[in-house]
C-alpha positions as CSV (number, residue, x, y, z in Angstrom):
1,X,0.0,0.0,0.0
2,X,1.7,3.3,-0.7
3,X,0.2,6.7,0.8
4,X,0.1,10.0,0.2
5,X,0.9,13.3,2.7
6,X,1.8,17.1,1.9
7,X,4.5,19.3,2.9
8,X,3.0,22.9,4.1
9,X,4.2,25.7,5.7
10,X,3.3,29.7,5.6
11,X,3.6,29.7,1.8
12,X,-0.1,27.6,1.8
13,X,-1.5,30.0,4.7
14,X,-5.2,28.7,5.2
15,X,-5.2,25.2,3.3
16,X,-8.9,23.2,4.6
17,X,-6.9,20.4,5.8
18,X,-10.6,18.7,5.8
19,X,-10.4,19.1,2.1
20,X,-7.5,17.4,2.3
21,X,-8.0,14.5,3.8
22,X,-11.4,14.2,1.9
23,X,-8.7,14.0,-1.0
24,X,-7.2,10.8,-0.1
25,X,-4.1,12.0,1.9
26,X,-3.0,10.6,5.1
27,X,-0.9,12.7,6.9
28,X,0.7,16.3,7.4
29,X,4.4,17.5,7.6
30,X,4.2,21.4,8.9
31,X,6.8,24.0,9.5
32,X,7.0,24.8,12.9
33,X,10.5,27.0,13.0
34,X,13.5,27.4,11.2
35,X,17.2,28.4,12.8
36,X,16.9,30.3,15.9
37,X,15.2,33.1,14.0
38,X,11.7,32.2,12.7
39,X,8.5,30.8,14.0
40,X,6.1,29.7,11.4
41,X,2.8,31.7,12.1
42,X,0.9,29.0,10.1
43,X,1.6,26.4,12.7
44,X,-0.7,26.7,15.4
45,X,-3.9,26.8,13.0
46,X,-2.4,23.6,10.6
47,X,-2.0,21.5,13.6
48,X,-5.8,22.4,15.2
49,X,-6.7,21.8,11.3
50,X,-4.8,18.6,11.0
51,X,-6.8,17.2,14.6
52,X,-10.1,18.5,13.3
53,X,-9.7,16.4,10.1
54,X,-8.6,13.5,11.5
55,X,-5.2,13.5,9.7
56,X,-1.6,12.9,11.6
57,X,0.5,15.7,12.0
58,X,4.5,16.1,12.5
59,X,5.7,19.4,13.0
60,X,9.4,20.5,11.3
61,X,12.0,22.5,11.8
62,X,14.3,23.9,9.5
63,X,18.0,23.5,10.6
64,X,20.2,26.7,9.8
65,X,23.9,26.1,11.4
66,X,24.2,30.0,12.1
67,X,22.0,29.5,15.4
68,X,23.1,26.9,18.2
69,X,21.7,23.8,18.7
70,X,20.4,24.7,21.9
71,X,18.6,27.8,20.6
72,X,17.0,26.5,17.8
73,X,15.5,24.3,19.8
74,X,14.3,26.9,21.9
75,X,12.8,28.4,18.8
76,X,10.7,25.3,18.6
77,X,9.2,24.8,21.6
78,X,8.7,28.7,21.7
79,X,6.2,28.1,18.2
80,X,4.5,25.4,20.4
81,X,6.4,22.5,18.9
82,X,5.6,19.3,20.0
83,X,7.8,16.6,21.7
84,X,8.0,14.4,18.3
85,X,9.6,16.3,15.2
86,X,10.8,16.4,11.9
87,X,14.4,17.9,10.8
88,X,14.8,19.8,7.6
89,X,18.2,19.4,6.8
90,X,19.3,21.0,3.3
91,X,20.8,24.4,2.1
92,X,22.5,26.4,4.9
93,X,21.7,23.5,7.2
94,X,25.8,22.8,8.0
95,X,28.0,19.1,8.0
96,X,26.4,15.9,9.6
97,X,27.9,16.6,12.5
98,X,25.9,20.2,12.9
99,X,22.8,17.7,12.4
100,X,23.8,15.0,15.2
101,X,24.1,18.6,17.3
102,X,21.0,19.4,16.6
103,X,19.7,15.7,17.0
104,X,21.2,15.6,20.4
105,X,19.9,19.3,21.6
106,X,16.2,17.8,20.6
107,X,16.3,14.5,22.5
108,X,18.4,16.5,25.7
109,X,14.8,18.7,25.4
110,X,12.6,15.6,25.3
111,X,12.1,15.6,21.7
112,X,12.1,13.2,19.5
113,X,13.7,13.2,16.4
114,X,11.0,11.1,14.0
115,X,12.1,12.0,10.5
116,X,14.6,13.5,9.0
117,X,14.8,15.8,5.7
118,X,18.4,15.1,4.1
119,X,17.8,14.9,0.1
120,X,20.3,13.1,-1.4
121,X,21.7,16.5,-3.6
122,X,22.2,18.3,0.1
123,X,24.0,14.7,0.9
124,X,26.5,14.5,-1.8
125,X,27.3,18.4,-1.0
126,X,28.2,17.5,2.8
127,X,30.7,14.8,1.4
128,X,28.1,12.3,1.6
129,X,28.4,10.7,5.1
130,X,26.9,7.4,6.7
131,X,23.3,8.4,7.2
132,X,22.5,4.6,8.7
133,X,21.5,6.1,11.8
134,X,19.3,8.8,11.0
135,X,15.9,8.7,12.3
136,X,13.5,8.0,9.4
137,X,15.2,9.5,6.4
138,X,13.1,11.4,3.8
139,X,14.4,11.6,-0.1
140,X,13.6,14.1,-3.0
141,X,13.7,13.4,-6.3
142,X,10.9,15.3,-8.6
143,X,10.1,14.4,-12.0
144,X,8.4,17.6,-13.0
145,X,5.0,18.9,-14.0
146,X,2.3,19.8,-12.1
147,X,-1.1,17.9,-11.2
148,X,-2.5,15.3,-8.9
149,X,-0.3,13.7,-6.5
150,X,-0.7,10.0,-7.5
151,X,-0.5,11.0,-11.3
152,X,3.0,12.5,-10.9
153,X,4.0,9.5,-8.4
154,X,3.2,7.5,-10.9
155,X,4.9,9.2,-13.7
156,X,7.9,9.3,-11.7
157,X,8.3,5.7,-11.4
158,X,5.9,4.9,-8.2
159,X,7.2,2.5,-6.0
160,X,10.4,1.4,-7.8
161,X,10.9,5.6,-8.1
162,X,14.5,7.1,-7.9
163,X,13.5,8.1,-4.5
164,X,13.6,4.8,-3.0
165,X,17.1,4.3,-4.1
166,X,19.3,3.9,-0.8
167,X,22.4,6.0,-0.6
168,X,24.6,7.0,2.3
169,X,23.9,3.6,3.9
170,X,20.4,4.4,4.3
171,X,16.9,3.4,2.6
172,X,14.2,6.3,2.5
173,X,11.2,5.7,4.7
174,X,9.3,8.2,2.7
175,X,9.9,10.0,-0.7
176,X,9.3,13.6,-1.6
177,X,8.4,13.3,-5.5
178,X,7.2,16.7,-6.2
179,X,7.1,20.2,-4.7
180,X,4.0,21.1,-7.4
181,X,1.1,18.7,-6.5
182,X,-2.4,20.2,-6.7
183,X,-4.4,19.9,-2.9
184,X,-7.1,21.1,-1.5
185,X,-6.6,24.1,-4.8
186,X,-3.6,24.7,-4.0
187,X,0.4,23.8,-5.3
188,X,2.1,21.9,-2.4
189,X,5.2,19.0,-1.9
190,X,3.6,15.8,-1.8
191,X,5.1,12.5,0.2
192,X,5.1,9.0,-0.7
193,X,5.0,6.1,2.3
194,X,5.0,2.4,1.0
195,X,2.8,0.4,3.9
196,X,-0.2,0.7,5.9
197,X,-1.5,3.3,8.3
198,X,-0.5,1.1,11.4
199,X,3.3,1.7,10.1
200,X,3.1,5.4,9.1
201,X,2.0,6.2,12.6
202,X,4.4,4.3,14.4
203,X,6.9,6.1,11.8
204,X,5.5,9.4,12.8
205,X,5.7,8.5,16.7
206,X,9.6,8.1,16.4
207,X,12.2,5.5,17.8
208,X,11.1,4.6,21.3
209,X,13.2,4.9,23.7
């Protein structure tokens, strides 16, 4: 079984996440801060909208390696952030060891580290490290155009995709394969999870302890 979730953030400011879910789509990823600089105003309304529609939720953060580990945390819980989270680990995000740091700064807070946002172009430009440790690692790989989410999945190879290729040790648990699906009337990121609901929310509580 392979399901679908968005990627949202203030850039789709008042999506009906009832709309989405009446779509087909089975979870939310939703900026909650970014470095120790920026709170995402959007998140407070996407997660009540998220719980209203009956669709999981994981909050993210966007790592920026000019703020502390300690602060950006900070930022977080600040925004409301919740004790499970998603890392967004890409340009101006630092090496693999700024992104243990901030690993380490989130669990030390009693955070959980659940997924983790390192596309494999962002990989190779770190000097592609061992990644078999990373909690839940998320892939990109877009094949272009615009539409509905499972038509573009499809078109870029579904379930034997590019984004499930393994690299730095490491096999994707989910697969961003476009950052121009049409939801809910609007142009978001879409996500790709191969298994059933059961797994995705086990995936989206994080490693127990």
């Amino acid at each position: 079984m392979t399901l679908y979730g968005i990627d949202i953030s203030n850039y789709q400011a008042n999506i009906n996440l009832t709309e989405v879910a009446n779509e087909g789509f089975s979870w939310v990823e939703a900026k909650v801060s970014e470095g120790n600089y920026y709170k995402d105003s959007t998140w407070a309304a996407n997660q009540s909208g998220a719980q209203q529609a009956g669709l999981p939720i994981i909050g993210y953060h966007y790592a920026n390696s000019s703020g502390s580990p300690a602060s950006q945390v900070q930022t977080w819980q600040a925004n409301g952030g919740p004790n499970v989270c998603m890392i967004d680990f890409e340009s101006n995000s630092g090496n693999i060891s700024d992104y243990w740091a901030l690993v380490d700064a989130f669990n030390n807070a009693g955070v959980t580290v659940a997924l983790s946002y390192i596309p494999q172009w962002y990989w190779s430009n770190i000097g592609s490290p061992d990644l078999s440790q990373v909690p839940g690692l998320i892939s990109s790989a877009y094949p272009g155009g615009t539409g509905y989410a499972y038509d573009l999945y499809q078109n870029a190879g579904a379930d034997s995709g590019e984004g499930w290729n393994s690299y730095g040790n490491a096999n994707p648990v989910i697969w961003q394969f476009t950052d121009q699906a049409t939801v809910a009337g609007m142009s978001v990121d879409a996500d790709a999870f191969r298994g059933a609901a059961s797994d995705l929310a086990t995936l989206l509580a994080g490693p127990s302890s």
